[in-house]
Steps between C-alpha positions, in 0.01 A plus 500: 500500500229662707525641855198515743725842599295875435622589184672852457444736189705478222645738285220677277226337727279769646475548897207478699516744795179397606491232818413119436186595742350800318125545482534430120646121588261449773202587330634216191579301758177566723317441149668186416385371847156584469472342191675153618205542792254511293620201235535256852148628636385435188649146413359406855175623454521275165606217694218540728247532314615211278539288792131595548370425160641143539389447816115635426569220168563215758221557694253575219613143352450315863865282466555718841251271677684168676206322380571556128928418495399175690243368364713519124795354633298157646290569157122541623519854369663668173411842569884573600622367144265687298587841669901394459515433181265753336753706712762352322368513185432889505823558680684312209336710259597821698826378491567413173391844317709678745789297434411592110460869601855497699718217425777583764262596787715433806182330733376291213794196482419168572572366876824307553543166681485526855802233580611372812792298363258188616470324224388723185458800326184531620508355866389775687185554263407164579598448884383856510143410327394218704554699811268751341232280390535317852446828706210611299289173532583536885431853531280524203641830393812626283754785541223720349207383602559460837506920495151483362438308771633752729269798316211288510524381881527150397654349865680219363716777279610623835678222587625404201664867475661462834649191385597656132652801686723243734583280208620891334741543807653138468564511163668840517702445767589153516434274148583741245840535660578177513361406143736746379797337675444202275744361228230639259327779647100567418397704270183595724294805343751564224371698179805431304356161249740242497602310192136353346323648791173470244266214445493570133867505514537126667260374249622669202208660379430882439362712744216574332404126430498421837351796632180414308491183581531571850170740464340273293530237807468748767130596358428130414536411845321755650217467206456107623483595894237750465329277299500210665569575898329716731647802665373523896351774669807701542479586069317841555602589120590214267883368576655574168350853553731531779804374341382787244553722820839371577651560184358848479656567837825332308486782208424790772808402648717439203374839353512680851780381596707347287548133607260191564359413843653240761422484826742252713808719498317751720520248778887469466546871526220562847739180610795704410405796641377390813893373576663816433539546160429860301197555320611595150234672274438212272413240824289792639283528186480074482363521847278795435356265245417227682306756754347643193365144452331495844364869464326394165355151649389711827317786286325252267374263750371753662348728200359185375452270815398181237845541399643443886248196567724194581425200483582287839772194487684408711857626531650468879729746604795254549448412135474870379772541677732221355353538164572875488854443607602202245336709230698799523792264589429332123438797268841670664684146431299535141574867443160593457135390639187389298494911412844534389559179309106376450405777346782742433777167408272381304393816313908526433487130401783419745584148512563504894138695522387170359661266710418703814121502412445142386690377857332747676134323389653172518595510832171674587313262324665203668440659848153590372417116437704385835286742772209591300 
């Protein structure tokens, strides 16, 4: 049995007569410190940077612009699903030889249900979802791309981030505590996979069967929209180029840092933070990646101002505004944003990934063909 009291010297046990705070100790210690410095300067210049790489890929690939997420999701345009899901596809790939390379990688396990004890499983994916896809037809922006926005100058963005931010600070300090006071609390953001968390594993296939037929669809799709739709003025490179982009930024971050990108959960923790609560190392690093995101849009719009042309639609700031708050309000419900489960979920083939993502364009799509 073990005592947190100092231990005295037993009987043969040599005797230090040396102080606890001798040079010797403080210089170990003094070392020790140093190095611990320079490991957390270094993981947040990482973070930064990474955040930058991903943000420079969204802006390069022109799903940033307003003009491009709404004119998919009421299906005039199919720029924004050619970028996704050559994203996907790549991302998928990334994923899959790392989860060959390192089998038990902690960051690399599919994403569990998000349940609100509603009535599923899978309730808060798809509650959460429609909210998502909802917000970004009204704001035309998502959780990430609405920080391109911000890099580029894009005004609607600014709006919809003041209404993301307050949407941050409501579900921090007033839904997510009361979600988790029901009979079945949610499972929001969890990494831990539940019981056939998998697609392959609902279905009953192998991994590997339906991860090739996935990117055998994926690049189908987006062979048949290049080839027979046209991309509008805000394509400065070809779109699949820029989902190219995105899943590069993916493997930077996977291989820089250790763990795929998401971008919604930085909005919980500003909302947290802004009521009081402590900035722990791991939220500090999440947020310095979403200002990496606006640091890379920013320098590459301006390095290369075709890059930071937008193309003008019409967003109003009262639907910015609304749309930037029910999107952040979905992905948290959803445990993840078109980021964290559209491109990350799916890379992990998490079932609730897919659910999020097809109600997330369902919803957008219906709202698309409603207002226009």
């Amino acid at each position: 049995m073990s005592s947190s009291l100092p231990s005295h010297n037993q009987p043969g046990e040599s005797s230090s007569l040396l102080p606890s705070n001798t040079p010797t100790t403080e210089s170990a210690s003094r070392s020790q410190g140093q190095q611990t410095e320079q490991t957390g300067a270094m993981s947040e210049i990482n973070t930064l940077l990474t955040g930058a790489a991903f943000g420079a890929a969204l802006t390069a690939s022109g799903v940033f612009q307003p003009s491009v997420i709404i004119s998919q999701l009421n299906f005039t345009n199919f720029h924004m699903i050619q970028t996704f899901l050559t994203a996907a596809a790549g991302s998928a790939a990334t994923v899959s030889i790392a989860q060959a390379l390192q089998p038990n990688h902690p960051n690399l396990v599919p994403r569990a249900a998000s349940s609100l004890g509603l009535f599923g499983p899978y309730d808060g994916n798809i509650l959460g979802g429609i909210l998502l896809g909802s917000g970004m037809m009204l704001s035309g922006a998502c959780p990430g791309t609405v920080l391109a926005q911000l890099g580029v100058g894009v005004k609607s963005g600014v709006y919809a981030f003041a209404g993301a931010s307050l949407a941050g600070v409501v579900w921090s300090g007033f839904l997510k505590p009361l979600l988790t006071q029901c009979p079945t609390p949610p499972k929001v953001g969890s990494a831990s996979p539940s019981p056939k968390a998998t697609v392959h594993e609902v279905l009953g296939v192998s991994k590997r069967t339906l991860l090739l037929g996935l990117e055998a669809m994926f690049v189908g799709i987006v062979i048949a929209a290049a080839k027979f739709t046209e991309v509008g003025p805000e394509a400065k490179i070809p779109p699949y180029y820029g989902g190219m982009l995105i899943a590069g930024a993916q493997l930077l971050s996977l291989v820089v840092r250790g763990c795929l990108v998401g971008m919604s959960t930085s909005y919980e923790e500003v909302g947290g933070w802004m009521l009081g609560g402590k900035l722990v190392p791991e939220k500090y690093r999440n947020m310095l990646f979403s200002a990496g995101v606006i640091i890379g849009s920013y320098f590459l719009s301006h390095g290369a101002p075709k890059f930071g042309e937008v193309t003008d639609v019409v967003v109003s700031p009262l639907s910015a505004a609304v749309g930037g708050f029910l999107m952040i309000l979905g992905s948290r419900m959803a445990g993840g944003c078109t980021s964290g489960h559209g491109i990350s979920g799916i890379s992990l083939l998490s079932m609730s990934s897919f659910l999020t993502v097809g109600a997330t364009f369902a919803a957008g799509g219906l709202m698309g063909l409603l207002i226009g």
